[in-house]
C-alpha positions in Angstrom: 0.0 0.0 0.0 2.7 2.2 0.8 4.8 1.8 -2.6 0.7 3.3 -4.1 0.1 6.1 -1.7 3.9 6.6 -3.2 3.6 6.5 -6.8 0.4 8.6 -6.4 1.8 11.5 -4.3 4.5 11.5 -7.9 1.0 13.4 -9.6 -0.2 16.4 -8.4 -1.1 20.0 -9.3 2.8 20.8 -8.7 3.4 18.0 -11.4 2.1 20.0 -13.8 4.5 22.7 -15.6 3.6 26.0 -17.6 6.4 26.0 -19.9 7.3 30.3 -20.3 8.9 32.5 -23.0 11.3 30.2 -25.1 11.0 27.1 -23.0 8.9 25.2 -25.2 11.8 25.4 -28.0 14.5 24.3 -26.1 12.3 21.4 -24.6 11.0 20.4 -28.1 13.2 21.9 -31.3 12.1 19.0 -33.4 8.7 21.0 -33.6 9.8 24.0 -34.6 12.8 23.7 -36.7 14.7 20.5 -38.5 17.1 19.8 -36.3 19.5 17.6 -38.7 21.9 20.7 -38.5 21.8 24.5 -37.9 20.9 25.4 -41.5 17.2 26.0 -40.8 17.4 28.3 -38.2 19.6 30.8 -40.2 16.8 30.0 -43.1 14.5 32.0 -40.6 16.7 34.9 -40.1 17.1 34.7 -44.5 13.8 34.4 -44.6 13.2 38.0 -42.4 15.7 39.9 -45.2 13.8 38.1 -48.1 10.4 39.1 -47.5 12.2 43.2 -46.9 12.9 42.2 -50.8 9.8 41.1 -51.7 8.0 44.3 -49.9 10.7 45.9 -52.4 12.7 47.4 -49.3 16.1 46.0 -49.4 18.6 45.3 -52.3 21.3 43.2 -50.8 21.4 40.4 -48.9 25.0 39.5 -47.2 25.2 36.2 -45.7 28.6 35.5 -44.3 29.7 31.9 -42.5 32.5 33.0 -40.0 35.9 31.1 -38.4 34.2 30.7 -35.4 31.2 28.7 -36.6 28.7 31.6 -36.3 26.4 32.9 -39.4 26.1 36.1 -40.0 22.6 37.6 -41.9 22.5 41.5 -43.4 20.2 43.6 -45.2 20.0 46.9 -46.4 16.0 46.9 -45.4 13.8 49.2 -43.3 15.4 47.6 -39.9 13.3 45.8 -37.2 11.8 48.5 -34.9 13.7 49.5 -31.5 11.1 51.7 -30.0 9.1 50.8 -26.9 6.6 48.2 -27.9 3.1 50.3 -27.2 1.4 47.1 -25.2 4.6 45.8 -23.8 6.8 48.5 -23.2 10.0 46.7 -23.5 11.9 47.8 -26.8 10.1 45.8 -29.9 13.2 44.2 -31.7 13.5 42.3 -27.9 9.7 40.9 -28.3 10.8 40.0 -31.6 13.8 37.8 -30.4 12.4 37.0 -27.1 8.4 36.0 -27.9 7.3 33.4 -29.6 4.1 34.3 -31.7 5.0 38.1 -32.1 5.9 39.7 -35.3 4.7 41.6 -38.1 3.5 39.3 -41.2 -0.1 38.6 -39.0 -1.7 41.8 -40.7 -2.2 41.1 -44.3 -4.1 44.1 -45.1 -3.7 47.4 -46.8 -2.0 49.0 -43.3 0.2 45.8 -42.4 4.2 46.2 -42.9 3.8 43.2 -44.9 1.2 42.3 -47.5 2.9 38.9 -49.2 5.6 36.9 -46.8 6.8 34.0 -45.9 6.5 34.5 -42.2 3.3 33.8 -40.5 3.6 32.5 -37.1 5.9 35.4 -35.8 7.7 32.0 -34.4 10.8 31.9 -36.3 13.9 34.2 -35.7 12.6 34.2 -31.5 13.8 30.1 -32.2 16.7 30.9 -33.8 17.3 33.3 -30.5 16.0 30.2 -28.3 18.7 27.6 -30.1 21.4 29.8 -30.1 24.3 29.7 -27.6 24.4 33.6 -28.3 22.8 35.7 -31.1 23.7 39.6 -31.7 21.9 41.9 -33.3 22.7 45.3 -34.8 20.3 47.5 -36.2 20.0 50.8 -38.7 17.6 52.7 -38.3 16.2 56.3 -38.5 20.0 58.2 -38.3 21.0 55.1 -35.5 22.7 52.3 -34.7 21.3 49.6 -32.2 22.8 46.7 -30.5 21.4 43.9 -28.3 22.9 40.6 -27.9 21.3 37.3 -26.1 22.4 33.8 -24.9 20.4 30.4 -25.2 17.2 33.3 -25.9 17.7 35.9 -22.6 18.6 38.9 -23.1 22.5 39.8 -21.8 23.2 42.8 -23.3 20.3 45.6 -23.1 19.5 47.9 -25.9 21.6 50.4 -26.7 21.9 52.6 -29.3 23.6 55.6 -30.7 23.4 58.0 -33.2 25.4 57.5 -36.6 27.0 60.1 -38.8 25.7 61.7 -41.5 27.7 60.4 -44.4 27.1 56.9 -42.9 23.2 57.0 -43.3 21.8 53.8 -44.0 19.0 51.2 -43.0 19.1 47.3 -42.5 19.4 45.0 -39.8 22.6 42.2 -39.0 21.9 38.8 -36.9 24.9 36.9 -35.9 24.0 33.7 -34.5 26.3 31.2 -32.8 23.9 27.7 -33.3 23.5 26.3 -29.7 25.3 22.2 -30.8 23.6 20.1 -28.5 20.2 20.7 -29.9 21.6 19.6 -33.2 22.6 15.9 -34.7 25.6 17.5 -36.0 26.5 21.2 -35.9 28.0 22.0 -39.3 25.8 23.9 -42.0 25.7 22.5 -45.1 27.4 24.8 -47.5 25.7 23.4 -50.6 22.3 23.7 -49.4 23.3 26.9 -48.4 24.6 27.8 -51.9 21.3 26.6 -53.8 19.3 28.5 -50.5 20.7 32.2 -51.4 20.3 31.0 -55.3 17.4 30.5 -55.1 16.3 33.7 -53.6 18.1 35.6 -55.8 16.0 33.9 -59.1 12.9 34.6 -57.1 14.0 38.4 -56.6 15.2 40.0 -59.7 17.5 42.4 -59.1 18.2 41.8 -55.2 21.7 40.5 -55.1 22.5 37.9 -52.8 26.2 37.8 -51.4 27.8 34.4 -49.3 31.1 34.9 -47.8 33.0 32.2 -46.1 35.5 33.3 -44.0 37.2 30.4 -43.1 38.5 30.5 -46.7 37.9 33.6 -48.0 35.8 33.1 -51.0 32.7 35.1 -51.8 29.9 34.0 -54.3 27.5 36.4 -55.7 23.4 35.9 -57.8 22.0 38.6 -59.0 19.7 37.2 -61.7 17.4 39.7 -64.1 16.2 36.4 -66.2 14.3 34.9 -63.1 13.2 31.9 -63.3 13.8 30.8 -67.3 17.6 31.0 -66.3 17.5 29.4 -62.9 15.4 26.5 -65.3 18.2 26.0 -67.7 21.0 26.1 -65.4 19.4 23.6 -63.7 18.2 21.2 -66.2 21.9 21.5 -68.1 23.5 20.3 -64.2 20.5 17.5 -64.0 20.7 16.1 -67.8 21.5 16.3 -71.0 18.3 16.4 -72.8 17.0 18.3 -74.7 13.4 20.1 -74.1 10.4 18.8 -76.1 9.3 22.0 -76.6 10.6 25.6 -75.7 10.2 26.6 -72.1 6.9 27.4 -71.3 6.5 30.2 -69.0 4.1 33.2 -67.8 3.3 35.2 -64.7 -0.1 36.5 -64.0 -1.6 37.7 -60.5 -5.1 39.0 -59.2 -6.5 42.4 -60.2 -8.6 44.0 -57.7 -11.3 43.2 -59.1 -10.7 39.3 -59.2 -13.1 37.4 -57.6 -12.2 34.9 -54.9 -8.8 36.4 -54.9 -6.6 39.2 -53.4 -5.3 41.3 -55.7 -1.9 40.9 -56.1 -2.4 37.0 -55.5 -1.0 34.3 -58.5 1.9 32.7 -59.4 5.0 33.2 -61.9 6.4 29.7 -63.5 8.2 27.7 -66.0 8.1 24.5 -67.5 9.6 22.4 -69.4 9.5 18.7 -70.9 12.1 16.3 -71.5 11.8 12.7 -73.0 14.6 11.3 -71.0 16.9 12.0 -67.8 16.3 13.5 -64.2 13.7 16.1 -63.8 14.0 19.4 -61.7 11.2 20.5 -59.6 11.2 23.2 -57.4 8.4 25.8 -55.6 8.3 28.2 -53.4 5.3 30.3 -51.7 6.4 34.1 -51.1 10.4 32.9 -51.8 9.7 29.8 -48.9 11.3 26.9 -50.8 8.4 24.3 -50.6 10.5 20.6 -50.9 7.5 18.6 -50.5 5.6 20.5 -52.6 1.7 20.9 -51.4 -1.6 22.6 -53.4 0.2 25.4 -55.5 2.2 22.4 -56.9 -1.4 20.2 -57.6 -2.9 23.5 -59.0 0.1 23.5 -61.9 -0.5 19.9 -62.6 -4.2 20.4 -62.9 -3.6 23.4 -65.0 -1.4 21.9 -67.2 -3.4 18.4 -67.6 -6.1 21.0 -68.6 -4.6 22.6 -71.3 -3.1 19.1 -72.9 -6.3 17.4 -73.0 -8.4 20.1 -74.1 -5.6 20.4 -77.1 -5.2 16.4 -77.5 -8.9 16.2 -77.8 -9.4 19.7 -80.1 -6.9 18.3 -82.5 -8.3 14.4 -82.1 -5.0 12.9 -81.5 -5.7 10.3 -79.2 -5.3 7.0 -80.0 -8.6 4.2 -79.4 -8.5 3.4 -76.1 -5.9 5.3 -74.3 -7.4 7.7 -71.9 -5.1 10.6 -70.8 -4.4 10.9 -66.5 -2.7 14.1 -64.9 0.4 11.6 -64.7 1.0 10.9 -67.7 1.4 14.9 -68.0 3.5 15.3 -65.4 5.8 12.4 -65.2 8.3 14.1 -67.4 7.8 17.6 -66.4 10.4 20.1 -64.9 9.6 23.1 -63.0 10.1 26.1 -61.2 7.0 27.5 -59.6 7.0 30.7 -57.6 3.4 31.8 -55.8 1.9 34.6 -54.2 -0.6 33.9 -51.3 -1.9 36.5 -49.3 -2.5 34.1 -46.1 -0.7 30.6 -46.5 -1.3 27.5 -45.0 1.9 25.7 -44.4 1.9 22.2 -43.0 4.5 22.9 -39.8 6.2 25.8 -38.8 9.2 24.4 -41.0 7.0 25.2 -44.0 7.8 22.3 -46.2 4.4 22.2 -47.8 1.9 24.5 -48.4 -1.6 22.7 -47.3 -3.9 26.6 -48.3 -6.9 24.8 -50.2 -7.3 28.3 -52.7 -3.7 27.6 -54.0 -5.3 25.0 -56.4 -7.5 27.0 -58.3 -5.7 30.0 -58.3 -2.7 28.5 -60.0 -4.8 26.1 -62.2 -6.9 29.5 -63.0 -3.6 31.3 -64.2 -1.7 28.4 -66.2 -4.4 26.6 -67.6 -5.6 29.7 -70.3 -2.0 30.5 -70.3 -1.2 27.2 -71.8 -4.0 26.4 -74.1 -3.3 29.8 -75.5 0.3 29.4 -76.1 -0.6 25.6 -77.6 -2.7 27.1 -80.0 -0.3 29.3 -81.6 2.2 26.9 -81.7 0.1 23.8 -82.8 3.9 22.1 -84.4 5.5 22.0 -80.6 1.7 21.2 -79.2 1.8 17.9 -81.5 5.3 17.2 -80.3 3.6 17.4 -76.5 1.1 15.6 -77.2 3.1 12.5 -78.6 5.1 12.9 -75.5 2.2 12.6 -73.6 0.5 10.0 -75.4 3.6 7.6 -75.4 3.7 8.1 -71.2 -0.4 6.7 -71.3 0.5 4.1 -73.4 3.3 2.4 -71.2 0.9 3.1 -68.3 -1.5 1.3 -69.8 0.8 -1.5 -70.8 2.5 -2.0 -67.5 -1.9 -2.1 -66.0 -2.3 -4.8 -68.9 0.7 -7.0 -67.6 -1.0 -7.3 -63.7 -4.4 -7.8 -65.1 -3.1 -11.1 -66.8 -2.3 -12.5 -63.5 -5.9 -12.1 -61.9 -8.2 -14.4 -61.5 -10.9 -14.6 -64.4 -13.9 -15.3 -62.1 -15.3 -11.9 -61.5 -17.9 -12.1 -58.8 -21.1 -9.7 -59.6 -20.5 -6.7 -57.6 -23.3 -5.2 -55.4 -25.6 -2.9 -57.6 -25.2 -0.2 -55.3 -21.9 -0.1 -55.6 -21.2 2.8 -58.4 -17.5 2.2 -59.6 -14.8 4.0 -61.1 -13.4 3.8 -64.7 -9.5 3.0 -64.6 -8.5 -0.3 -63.4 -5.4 0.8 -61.9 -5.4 -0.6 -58.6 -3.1 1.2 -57.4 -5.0 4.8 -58.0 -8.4 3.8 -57.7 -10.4 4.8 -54.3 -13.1 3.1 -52.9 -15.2 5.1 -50.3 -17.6 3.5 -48.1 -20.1 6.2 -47.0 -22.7 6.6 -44.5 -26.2 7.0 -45.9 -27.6 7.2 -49.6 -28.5 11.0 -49.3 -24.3 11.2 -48.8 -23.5 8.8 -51.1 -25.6 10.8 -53.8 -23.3 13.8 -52.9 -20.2 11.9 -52.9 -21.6 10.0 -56.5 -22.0 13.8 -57.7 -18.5 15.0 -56.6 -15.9 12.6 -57.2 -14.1 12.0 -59.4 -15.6 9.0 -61.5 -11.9 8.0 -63.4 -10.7 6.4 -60.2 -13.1 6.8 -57.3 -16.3 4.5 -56.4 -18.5 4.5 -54.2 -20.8 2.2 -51.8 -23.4 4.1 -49.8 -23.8 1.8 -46.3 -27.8 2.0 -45.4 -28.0 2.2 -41.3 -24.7 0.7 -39.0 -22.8 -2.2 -39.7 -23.0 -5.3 -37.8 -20.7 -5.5 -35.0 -18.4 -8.3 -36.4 -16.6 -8.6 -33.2 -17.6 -12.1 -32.1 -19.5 -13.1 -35.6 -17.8 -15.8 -37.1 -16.1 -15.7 -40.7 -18.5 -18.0 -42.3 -21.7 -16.3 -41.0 -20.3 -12.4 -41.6 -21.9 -12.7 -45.1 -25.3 -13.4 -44.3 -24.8 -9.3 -43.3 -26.1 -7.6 -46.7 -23.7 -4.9 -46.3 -20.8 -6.6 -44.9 -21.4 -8.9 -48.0 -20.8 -5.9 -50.4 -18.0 -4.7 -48.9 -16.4 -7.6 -49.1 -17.8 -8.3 -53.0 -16.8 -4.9 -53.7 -13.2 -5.2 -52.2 -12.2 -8.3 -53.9 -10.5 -10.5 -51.1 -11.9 -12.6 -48.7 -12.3 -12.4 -44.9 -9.8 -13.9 -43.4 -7.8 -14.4 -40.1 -4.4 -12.6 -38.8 -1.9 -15.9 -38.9 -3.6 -16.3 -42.8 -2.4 -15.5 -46.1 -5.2 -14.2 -47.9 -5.1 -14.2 -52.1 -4.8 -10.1 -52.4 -4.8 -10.4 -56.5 -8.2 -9.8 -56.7 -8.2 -6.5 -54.7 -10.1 -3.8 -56.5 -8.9 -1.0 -54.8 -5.8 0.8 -53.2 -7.4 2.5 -50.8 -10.6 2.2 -48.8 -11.8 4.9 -47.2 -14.5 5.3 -44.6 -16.2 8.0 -45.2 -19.0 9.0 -42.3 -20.8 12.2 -40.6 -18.4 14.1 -38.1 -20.5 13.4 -34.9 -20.9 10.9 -32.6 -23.1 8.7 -34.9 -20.1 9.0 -37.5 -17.4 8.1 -35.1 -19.9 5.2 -34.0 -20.1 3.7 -37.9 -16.2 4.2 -38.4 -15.8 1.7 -35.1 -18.0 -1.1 -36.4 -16.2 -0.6 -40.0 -12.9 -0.6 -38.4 -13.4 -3.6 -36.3 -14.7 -5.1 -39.4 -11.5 -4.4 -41.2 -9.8 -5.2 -37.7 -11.1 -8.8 -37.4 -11.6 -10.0 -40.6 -9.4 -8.4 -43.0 -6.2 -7.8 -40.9 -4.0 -7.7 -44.1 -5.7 -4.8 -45.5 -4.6 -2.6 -42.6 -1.3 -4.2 -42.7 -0.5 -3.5 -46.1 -1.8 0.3 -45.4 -5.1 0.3 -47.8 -7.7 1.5 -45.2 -8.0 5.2 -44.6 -10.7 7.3 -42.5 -11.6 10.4 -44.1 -12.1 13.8 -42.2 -14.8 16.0 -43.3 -14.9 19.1 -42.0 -17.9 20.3 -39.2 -18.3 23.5 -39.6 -18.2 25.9 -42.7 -17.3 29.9 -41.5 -18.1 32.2 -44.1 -15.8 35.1 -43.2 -16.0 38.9 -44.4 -13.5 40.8 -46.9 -10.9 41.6 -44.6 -8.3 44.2 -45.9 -7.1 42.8 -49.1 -8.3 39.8 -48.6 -11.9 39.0 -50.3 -14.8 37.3 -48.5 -14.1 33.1 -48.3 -15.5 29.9 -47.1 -13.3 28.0 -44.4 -13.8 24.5 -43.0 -13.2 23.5 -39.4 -12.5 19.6 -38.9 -13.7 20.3 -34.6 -13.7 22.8 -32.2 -10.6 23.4 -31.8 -10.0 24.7 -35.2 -13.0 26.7 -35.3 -11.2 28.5 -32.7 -8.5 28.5 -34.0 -10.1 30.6 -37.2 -12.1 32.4 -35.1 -8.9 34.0 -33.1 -7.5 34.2 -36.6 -10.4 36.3 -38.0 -10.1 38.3 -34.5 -6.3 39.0 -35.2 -7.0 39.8 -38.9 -9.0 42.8 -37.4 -12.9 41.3 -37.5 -15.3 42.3 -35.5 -16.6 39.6 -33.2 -20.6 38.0 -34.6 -19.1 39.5 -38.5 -18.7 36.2 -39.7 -21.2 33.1 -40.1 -20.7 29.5 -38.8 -22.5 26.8 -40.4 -22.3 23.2 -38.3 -23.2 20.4 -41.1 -25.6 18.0 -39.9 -24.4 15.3 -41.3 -22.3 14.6 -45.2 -26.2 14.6 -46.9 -25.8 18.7 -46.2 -23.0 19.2 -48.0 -23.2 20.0 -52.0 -21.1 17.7 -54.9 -18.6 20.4 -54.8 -18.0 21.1 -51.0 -17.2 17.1 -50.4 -15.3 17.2 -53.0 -13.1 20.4 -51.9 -12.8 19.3 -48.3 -13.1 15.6 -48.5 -12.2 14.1 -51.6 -10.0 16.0 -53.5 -6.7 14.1 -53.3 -4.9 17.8 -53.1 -6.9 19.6 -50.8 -8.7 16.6 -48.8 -7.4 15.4 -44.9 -7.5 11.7 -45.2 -5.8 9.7 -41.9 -4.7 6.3 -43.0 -4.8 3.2 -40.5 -1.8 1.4 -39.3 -1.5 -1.0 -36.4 1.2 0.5 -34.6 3.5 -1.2 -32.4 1.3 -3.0 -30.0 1.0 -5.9 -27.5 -1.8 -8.2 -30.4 -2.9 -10.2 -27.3 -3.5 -7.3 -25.0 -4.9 -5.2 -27.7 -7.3 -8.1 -28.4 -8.6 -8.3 -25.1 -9.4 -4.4 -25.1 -11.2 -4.5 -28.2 -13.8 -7.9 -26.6 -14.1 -5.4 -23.7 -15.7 -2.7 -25.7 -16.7 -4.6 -28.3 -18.3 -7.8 -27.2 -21.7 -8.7 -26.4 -21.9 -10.2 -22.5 -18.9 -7.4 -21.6 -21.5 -4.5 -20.4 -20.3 -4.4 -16.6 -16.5 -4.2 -17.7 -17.7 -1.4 -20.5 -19.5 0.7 -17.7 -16.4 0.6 -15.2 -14.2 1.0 -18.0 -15.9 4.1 -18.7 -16.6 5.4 -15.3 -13.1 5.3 -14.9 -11.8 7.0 -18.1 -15.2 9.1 -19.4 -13.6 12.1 -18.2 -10.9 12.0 -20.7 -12.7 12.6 -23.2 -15.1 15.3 -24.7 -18.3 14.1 -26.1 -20.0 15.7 -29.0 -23.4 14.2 -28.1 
């Protein structure tokens, strides 16, 4: 008893710690930085000076890596403000390094210092500060000089400041950081991503040069590029491969006009593209100058843009073949790119930005490359033909490759269910199957997919509770008997090996309301799945999809026009909520719509938020790293039939944990 009382005493309201100021970075860096070496924290300070550039404040850009391991980052911009912050009234450029979720990039309107950047979160050089053993800063501004300096985030050296002589006027800000090694696997920045870093900037801001000096051997490179992106193309193609283009590059610019609707004005996207038949392709994107590496929506907008264009030319000019059908790969597979958007307010997935997750970012670069392209096609209908065979050829060994796996199916084809309406391609690998509550959904979901590769099977009322039903009774269960039809594999057991060659689908996604009820059908369809088709979950083909519950219509807010948002819960209708708050709206301006259920949702909204493979949240299912025989036992508990009594105390005892939606 005494070894209890003990290990309970360990809990209690001391146990519980408010984490202050910068704490939260050093405790967890991995969520706010990469933490493979120092590079990314420099990025941030980069980053700062870039979007001076893009706000067309600051020409030059001075990055210098000295002896002593620190990085220094200079700009001839407006300088970070020194003043006494009006709320806080300790000197701004200190909340700046000090605060985490303080800056100037949350105002996107007419009056905010900055209409189009990269920063968002007013997170980034205050990490920097946090993983840095110590981090100076100088600053130019209005006839003065101003220097702080910090270690591991807290201020050591106050403000201070003095005036500068005439003749030595100037603006612009210097951070020299000294990266803090124990927070990083190893502590050396990699020159070359570096290198290609400050490139890249410079082709995304004509005129701005970009200077790197390394000290520890005296070298000094310099970009200043007035071609852009069609340069920073070639280059990069001639380094990647030989080949030659299909056709000449293809490139354009074109943003919102103040009267655009949907759109800021100034919103859109500069690019070029090119094809080649053979060799490695380059692909790169950025969203205001943040390099995107994994790519995200404004990416999926080019692609859909330039499938587009292609078809609508290959089918104009009646070039395809009898039976090939053009997909968005077959477009893309040998495209190379360089990609450059403008988004007023930008979704990034992380604060490390890697992708950009902002649903508009589809049809706003689709809308601008699309036209672009079928234009430019048109007047060049020689080099169009020449794309088109390219094109073509990529569908045919698609097809080819399909042709080869169909041979080694099975030619007993059971009847499927006659609800069940499927998808065209027979590419297993693309095609989607989604299982959705209730017919007035499934008539939505019918209406909005995407009918090439995505079926459907509307479930009428719950699933049986296959928990203790045994395999060779599940299919006298008229919709566990469809799925399992419609699927094309066979119940089976966890120790079997189940024939998979007949599977219809690469993904299975359960697709139900975002309430109680819903969450109740995707436990019934995932103990299904669970129990009798453990390989499917193994192998990673079942997925739950996550439509959103509530719809906020929100005003025009400074340059930013009037837009639909989705919530997934509560927490991230807060979330917008203290966004719209921030963004300078007036609490009860904006409308919140909770959907009933899937049924209340139009063809297009379930397609935008739910099954759009670029804008859609779908959470795949994976068993984990579990104790089988314990988990077994947990699922008979909530699951089984004569298990009420260990339910109810089971619940009693954990009920508080959670928050019902009832």
């Amino acid at each position: 008893m005494a070894t209890k009382k003990s290990s309970l005493s360990g809990y209690s309201e001391a146990s519980i710690q408010v984490l202050k100021g910068l704490e939260p970075v050093k405790q967890r860096p991995g969520m706010y930085t990469r933490t493979e070496n120092p590079l990314h924290i420099i990025q941030e300070v980069i980053d700062n000076a870039s979007d001076e550039a893009l706000g067309g404040y600051c020409k030059n850009i001075v990055v210098t890596v000295n002896v002593d391991g620190s990085v220094s980052v200079e700009d001839d911009g407006r300088g970070i403000p020194v003043g006494l912050h009006p709320v806080e009234k300790v000197p701004t450029v200190e909340i700046v390094f000090t605060r985490l979720h303080a800056g100037g990039k949350f105002d996107k309107g007419s009056g905010g210092a900055y209409a189009f950047s990269g920063g968002l979160h007013g997170v980034g050089v205050s990490v920097t500060n946090a993983l840095s053993s110590r981090l100076e800063i100088t600053v130019w501004r209005e006839g003065g000089v101003h220097q702080m300096a910090f270690a591991n985030g807290d201020v050591i050296e106050k403000l201070k400041s003095r005036q500068i002589a005439r003749d030595e006027k100037r603006s612009g800000t210097r951070v020299t950081a000294w990266p803090n090694p124990k927070y990083f696997d190893s502590p050396q920045i990699s020159l070359a991503e570096l290198q290609r870093l400050l490139r890249s900037k410079a082709v995304l801001l004509p005129g701005v040069k970009v200077t790197l000096i390394n000290a520890k051997n005296g070298d000094t490179q310099t970009w200043q590029y007035e071609q852009g992106l069609r340069g920073y193309l070639t280059e990069s193609l001639a380094q990647a491969s030989n080949a030659e283009t299909v056709i000449p590059l293809f490139e354009g610019e074109q943003y919102a006009t103040a009267d655009a609707e949907g759109f800021a004005e100034g919103e859109g996207a500069a690019w070029v593209v090119a094809w080649t038949e053979e060799g490695n392709v380059v692909r790169e994107s950025f969203v205001n100058l943040i390099p995107t590496s994994a790519g995200g929506t404004h990416e999926s907008g080019l692609r859909e843009g330039l499938f587009g264009a292609i078809k609508s030319f290959v089918e104009m000019h009646s070039l395809l073949p009898k039976g090939v059908k053009l997909l968005p790969e077959d477009v893309f597979a040998r495209v190379s790119f360089v990609l450059s958007a403008k988004v007023l307010d930008p979704q990034f997935q992380g604060q490390i930005k890697e992708r950009l997750n902002s649903r508009d970012a589809v049809r706003l670069v689709s809308g601008f490359t699309r036209p672009a392209l079928e234009l430019w096609l048109n007047h060049h209908v020689d080099y169009g033909k020449k794309l088109a065979e390219l094109v073509i050829k990529q569908a045919q060994s698609r097809l080819r490759s399909l042709q080869k796996v169909e041979k080694k199916k099975s030619s007993g084809v059971a009847v499927l269910p006659g609800k069940l309406t499927d998808c065209e391609s027979s590419d297993v690998t693309r095609n989607e199957l989604f299982l959705v509550e209730g017919d007035s959904a499934g008539g939505s979901a019918k209406m909005g997919r995407d009918k090439e590769f995505q079926a459907i099977l509307p479930l009428r009322g719950k699933v049986l509770n296959s928990w203790e039903t045994e395999r060779d009774r599940l299919f006298a269960n008229n919709e566990i008997h469809d799925i399992a039809v419609a699927i094309g594999v066979d119940p089976h057991g966890k120790n079997d090996t189940p024939d998979l060659t007949g599977l219809r689908y690469g993904r299975i996604c359960i697709l139900s309301d975002a309430d109680v009820d819903g969450s109740h059908i995707q436990v019934l369809l995932l103990t299904l799945f669970f129990k009798h088709f453990p390989q499917l979950i193994d192998r990673g083909h079942i997925c739950v999809a996550r439509p959103p519950l509530y719809r906020v219509d929100a005003p025009a807010r400074g340059k930013k026009p009037a837009q639909k948002v989705y919530a997934l819960d509560d927490g991230e209708l807060e979330a917008i909520e203290d966004k719209l708050r921030k963004d300078g709206v007036k609490d009860g301006a904006w409308a919140i719509s909770r959907f009933k259920g899937l049924g209340e949702m139009n063809a297009e909204q379930l397609w935008e938020t739910t099954m759009n493979p670029d804008t859609r949240r779908l959470l795949p299912v994976a068993l984990g790293s579990f104790d089988l025989a314990a988990s077994e036992a947990c699922f008979t508990m909530l699951m089984g039939k004569g298990e009420a009594a260990a339910r109810r105390a089971w619940i009693e005892e954990h009920g508080n944990e959670a928050e019902a939606d009832i």
